[in-house]
N, C-alpha and C positions, 0 to 999 in steps of 0.2 A: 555737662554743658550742652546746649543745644543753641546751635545755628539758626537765626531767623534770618529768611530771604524776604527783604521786599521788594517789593516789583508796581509801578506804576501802570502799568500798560501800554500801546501807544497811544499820545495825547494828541495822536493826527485823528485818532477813529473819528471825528467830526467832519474831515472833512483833509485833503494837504493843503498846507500854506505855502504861498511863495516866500524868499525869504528876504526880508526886510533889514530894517536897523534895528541893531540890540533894542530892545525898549529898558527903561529903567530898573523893571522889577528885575530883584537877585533870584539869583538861579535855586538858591533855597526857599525861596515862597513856591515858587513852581512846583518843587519836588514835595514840599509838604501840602499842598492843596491837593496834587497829583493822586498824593499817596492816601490822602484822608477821602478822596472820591472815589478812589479803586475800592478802597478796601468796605466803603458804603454801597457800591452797586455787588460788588459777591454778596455780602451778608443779605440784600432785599432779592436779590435771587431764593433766599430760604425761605424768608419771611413769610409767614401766612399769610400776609394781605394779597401777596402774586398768584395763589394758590386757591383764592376765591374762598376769601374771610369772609366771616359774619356780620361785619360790620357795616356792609355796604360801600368800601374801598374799591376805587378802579385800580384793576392793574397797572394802570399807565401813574397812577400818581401813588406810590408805595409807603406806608407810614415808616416816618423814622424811628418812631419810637418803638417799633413793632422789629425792624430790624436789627434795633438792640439788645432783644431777647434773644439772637441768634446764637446758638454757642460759637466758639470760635473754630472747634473744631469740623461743624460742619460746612466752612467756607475758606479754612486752608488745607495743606497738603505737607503730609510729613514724609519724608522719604532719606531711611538712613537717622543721623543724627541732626539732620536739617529739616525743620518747618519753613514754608512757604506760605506767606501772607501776603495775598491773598493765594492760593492755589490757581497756578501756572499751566494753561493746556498749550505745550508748544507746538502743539500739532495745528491749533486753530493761528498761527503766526504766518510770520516770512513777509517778505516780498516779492511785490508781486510780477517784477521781472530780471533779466539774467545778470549777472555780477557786472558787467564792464557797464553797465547802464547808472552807476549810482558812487556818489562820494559818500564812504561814510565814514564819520568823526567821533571817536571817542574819546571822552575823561575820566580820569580815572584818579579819585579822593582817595587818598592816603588822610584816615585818620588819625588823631594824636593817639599816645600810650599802644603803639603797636612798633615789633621789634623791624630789622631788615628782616628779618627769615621768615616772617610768619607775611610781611607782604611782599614777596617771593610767592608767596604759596598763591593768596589772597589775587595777585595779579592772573594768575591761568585760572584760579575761579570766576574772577567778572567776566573777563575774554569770554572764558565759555559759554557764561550765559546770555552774553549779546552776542555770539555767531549763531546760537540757539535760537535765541528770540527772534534775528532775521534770517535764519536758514542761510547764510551766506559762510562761505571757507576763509573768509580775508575781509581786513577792515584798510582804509586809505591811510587816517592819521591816527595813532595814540597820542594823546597830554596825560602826560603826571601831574599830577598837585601834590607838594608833601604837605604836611601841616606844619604849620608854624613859620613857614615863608611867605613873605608878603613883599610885596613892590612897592616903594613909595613914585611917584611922579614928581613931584618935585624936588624932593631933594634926596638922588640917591648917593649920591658920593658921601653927604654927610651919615644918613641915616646906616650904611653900611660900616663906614670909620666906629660910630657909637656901638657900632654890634660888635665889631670887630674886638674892642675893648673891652667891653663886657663878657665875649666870652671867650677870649683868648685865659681870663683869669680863673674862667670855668672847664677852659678843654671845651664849651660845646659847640663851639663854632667845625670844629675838628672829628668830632664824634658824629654832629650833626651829616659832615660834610662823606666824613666815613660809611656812615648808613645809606644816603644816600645813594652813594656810588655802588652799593655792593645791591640795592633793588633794582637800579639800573639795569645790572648784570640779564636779569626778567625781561625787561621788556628790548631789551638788545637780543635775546633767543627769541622775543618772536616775531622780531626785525627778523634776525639771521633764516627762521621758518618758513617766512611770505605770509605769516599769519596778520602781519601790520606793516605796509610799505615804507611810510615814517612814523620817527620816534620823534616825540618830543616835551620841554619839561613848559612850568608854567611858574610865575612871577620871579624868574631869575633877573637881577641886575648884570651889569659887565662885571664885576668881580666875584659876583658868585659863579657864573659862566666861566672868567678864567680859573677860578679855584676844579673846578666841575668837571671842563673837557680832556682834561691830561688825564681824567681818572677812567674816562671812556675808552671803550674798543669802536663801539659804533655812536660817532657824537649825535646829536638830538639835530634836527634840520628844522625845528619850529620852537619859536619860545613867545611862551602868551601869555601877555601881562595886562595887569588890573590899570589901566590909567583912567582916573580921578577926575580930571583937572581938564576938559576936553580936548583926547589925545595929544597931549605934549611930551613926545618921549626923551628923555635925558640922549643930547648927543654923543654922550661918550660910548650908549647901548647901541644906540644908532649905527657908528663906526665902527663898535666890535663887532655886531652881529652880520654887520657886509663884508668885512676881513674874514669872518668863522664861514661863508656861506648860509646863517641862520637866520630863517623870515620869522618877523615880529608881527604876530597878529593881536588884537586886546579880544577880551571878555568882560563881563560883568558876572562873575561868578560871587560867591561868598566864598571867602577863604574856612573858614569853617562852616562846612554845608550839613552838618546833621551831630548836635552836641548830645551827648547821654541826657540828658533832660526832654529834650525834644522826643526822641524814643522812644521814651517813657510815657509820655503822654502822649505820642502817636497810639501806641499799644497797651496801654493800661486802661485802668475802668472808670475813670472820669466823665464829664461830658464829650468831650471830642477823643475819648480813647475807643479801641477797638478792641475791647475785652478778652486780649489773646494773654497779658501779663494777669497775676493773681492781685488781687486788692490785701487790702491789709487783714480783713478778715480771717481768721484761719482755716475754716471751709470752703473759702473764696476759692473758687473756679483758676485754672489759668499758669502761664509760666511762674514758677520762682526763682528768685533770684537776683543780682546785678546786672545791670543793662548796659553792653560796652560795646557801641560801633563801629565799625571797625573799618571800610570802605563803601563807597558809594563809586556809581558807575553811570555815567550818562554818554546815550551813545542819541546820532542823527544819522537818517538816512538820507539824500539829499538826489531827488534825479536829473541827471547830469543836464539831459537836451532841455529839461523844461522849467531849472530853476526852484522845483519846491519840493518840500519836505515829506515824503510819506512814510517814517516811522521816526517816533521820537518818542523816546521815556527814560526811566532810570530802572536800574535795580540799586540796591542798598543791604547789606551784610550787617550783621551784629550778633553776641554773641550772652547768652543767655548763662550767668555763671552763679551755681550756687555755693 
């Protein structure tokens, strides 16, 4: 099995933004345009056209097509049982001033088909890689995402009672709730560390929240939810969440931000893949195997006195099984 890290870069290197209203685009175009532009400026890094090709190519404008000759191993980095796509110098990182100068907020994508224990683990590896990425000991806010939780805005009382139904006849409501509580365990050690000052989860209703907090040692102090319908939040989350002491912020996230299919053609040999996976061919180049993602991690750096954004990207985890 082999580990692939993706890593965006930051997507401030243009220039920092102040920060504005959400715009409509979901947080998964971002991450895959992100990730399909990182992973084409390493590979023309290689590419003979930069290197002062034959063909009369300026450096400044790099064939793509010449970049897709590149193999793949010479534009990521293996280390251990982990490939890095593209290959990560965290030395050229950080920010660029001292820790009490900056808000910064991470999320953290709990994929489907992954156990509580294995995202236990999966939680100190994102962590890592965004204290790495910004050279910093501590982060402001953590968000959870689990999969397969979703926030309706209009109607949660019913859309919960219909869940509640359905899998009370399943146990999954219970099991689900079970898992949950016991990954929490994670990120309450690094609340309890000073590695994260708040904890908090994301599209919980009020009865997921009352089911949720009695399981906690350190409850969540943020919960952020997907509303639809221009911010109309159900009053009855309203009311819980001012009783719990927990602030409701919204997103425009996707609830499913990077499906095995998607992966797959990020990293395969297609037109828009990055020829790190093997084609069907038998001498085809490249990973083999099943492609199963497992988290994604989006962190913001935000400074404080001036309002904008100076590191913003993702990393993304998956796991390569033959």
């Amino acid at each position: 099995m082999t580990k692939v890290i993706l890593s965006t870069s930051n997507l401030m290197n243009g220039g920092p933004s102040i920060i504005g209203r959400p715009t409509s685009e979901k947080s998964n175009v971002e991450l895959i345009n992100a990730l399909r532009s990182n992973f084409l400026v390493s590979k023309q890094a290689f590419a003979p056209s930069l290197n002062g090709s034959s063909d009369g190519s300026s450096p400044d404008t790099p064939s793509t097509n010449t970049s897709s000759d590149v193999p793949y191993s010479r534009w990521t980095a293996r280390e251990n049982s982990s490939l890095f796509v593209p290959s990560v110098d965290f030395s050229q990182s950080g920010l660029a001033e001292e820790r009490s100068q900056y808000d910064i907020t991470v999320k953290l994508f709990f994929l489907p088909h992954t156990s509580a224990s294995e995202r236990c683990k999966h939680t100190k590896e994102a962590i890592d890689l965004v204290l790495k990425e910004l050279h910093m000991p501590s982060i402001d806010l953590l968000i959870v995402s689990f999969p397969g939780v979703s926030f309706d805005a209009d109607d949660e009382e019913e859309e919960e009672e219909e869940e509640e139904e359905l899998n009370g006849s399943q146990h999954g409501e219970g099991d689900d709730m079970k898992a949950m509580a016991e990954t929490w365990k994670a990120i309450e050690w690094l609340h309890e560390k000073g590695i994260a000052s708040q904890i908090g989860v994301s599209e919980f209703g009020s009865e997921r929240l009352q089911k949720f907090l009695p399981q906690t040692k350190v409850r969540p102090s943020v919960d952020q939810i997907n509303v639809r319908d221009c911010c109309v939040v159900p009053k009855a989350l309203i009311l819980y969440a001012k009783q719990e002491k927990i602030e409701l912020l919204t997103h425009n996230d996707c609830t499913n931000v990077l499906p095995s299919g998607t992966v797959r053609e990020l990293l395969g040999t297609g037109q828009k893949g990055a020829g790190v996976l093997a084609g069907p061919e038998e001498e085809s180049d490249g990973l083999k195997g099943e492609v199963e993602p497992q988290w994604v991690v989006k962190y913001t750096a935000v400074v404080r006195d001036r309002g904008v954004i100076e590191n913003k990207g993702y990393f993304a985890m998956a796991e390569v099984r033959n």
